[in-house]
C-alpha positions in Angstrom: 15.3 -4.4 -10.7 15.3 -5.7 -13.7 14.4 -3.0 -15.9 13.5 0.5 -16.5 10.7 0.3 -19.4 9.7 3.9 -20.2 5.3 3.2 -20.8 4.3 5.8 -23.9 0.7 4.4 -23.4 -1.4 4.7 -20.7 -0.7 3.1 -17.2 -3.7 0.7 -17.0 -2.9 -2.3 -15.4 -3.3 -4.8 -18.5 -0.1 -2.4 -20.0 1.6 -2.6 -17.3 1.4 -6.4 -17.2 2.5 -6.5 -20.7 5.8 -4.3 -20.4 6.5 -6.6 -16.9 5.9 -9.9 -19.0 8.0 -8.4 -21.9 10.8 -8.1 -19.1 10.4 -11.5 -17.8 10.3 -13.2 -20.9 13.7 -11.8 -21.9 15.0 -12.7 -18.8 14.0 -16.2 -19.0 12.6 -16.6 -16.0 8.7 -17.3 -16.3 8.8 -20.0 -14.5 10.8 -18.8 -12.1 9.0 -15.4 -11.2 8.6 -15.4 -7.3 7.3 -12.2 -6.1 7.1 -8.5 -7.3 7.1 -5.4 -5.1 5.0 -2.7 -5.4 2.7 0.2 -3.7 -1.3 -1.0 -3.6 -2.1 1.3 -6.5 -5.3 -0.1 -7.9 -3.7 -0.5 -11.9 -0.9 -2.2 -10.3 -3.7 -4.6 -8.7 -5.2 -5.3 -12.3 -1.5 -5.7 -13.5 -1.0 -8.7 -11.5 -4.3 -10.1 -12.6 -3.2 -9.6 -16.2 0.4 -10.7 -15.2 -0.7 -13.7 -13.5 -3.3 -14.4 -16.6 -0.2 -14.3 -19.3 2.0 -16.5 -17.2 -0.8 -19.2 -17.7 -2.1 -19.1 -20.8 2.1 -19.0 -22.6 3.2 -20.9 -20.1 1.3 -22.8 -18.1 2.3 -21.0 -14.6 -0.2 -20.8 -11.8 1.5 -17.7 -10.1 -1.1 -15.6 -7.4 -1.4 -12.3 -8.2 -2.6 -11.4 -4.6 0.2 -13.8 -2.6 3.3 -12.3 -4.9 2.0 -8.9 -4.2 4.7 -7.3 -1.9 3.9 -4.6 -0.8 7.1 -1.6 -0.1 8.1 -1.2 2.7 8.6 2.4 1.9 5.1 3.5 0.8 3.4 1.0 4.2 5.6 3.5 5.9 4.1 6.8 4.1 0.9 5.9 4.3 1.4 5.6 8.2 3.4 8.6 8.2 0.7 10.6 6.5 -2.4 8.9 8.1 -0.7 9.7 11.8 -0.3 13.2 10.4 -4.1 13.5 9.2 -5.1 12.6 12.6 -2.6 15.0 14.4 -4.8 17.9 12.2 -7.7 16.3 13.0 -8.3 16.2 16.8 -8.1 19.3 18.9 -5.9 18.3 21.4 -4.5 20.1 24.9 -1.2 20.1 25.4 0.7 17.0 26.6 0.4 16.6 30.4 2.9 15.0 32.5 1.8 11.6 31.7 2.4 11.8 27.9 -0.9 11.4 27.2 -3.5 13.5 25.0 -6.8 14.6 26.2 -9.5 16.4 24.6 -11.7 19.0 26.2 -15.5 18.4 25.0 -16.7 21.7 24.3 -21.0 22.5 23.8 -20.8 25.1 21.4 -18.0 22.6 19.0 -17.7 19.5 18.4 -14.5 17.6 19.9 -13.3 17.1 16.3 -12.6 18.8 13.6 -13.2 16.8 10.1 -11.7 18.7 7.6 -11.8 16.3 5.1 -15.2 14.5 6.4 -13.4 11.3 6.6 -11.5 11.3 10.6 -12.9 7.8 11.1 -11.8 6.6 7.5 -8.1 7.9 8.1 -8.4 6.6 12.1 -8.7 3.2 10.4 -6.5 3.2 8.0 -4.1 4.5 10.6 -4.7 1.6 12.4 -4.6 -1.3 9.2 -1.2 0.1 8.3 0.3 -0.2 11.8 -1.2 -3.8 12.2 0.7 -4.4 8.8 4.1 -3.1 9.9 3.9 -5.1 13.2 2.9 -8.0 10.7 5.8 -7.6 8.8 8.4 -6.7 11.9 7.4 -10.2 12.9 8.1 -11.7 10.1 11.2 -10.2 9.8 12.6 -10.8 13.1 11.8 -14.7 12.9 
């Protein structure tokens, strides 16, 4: 970290960008910028654009806004946390049996499921994408 830049105006990602080039200008280290962590919020998405966009044109620095993007480790693990929690309120489920499995009990008059938020197979899959990213990244980091 860097610095803590307190942004009066609004937190679009072209801002942003400028308050993050402001920091690594002072720094000195343009052309040394490797990577920048943060959580997939979709300004911080246009900030690297608009980062990657000053970099070249004052200084001539091909960086890729979608490679440097590291994501934290901290929010991949939230958004698991919270999409295995979605789909613990989502499916009716009996209690565990002896072989630690869940098993749900079709029933004619309800549906197996409850949606409660009309997206079950939106948060199944995200449930799914972040898990396949933290085994991603426990690879990596056990090389």
């Amino acid at each position: 970290m860097l610095a803590f830049d307190h942004v009066t105006r609004s937190h679009t990602g072209y801002q942003l960008a400028n308050v993050v080039f402001a920091v690594v200008e002072k720094f000195d280290i343009c052309n040394k910028l490797f990577c920048i962590t943060a959580d997939n919020a979709s300004n911080n998405d246009k900030m690297f654009e608009s980062l990657a966009s000053l970099l070249k044109a004052n200084y001539a620095v091909d960086w890729d806004p979608i490679a440097m993007h590291v994501c934290c480790m901290n929010h991949i693990i939230n958004l698991a946390v919270q999409a295995f929690l979605h789909k613990l309120k989502v499916i009716k489920a009996k209690p565990i049996e002896s072989d630690s499995t869940f098993h749900k009990e079709p029933n004619e008059d309800t549906d197996d499921v409850e949606d409660l938020d009309g997206d079950s197979d939106q948060a199944s899959m995200l449930f799914t994408q972040t898990l396949l990213k933290l085994r991603s990244i426990a690879k990596v980091c056990c090389l």
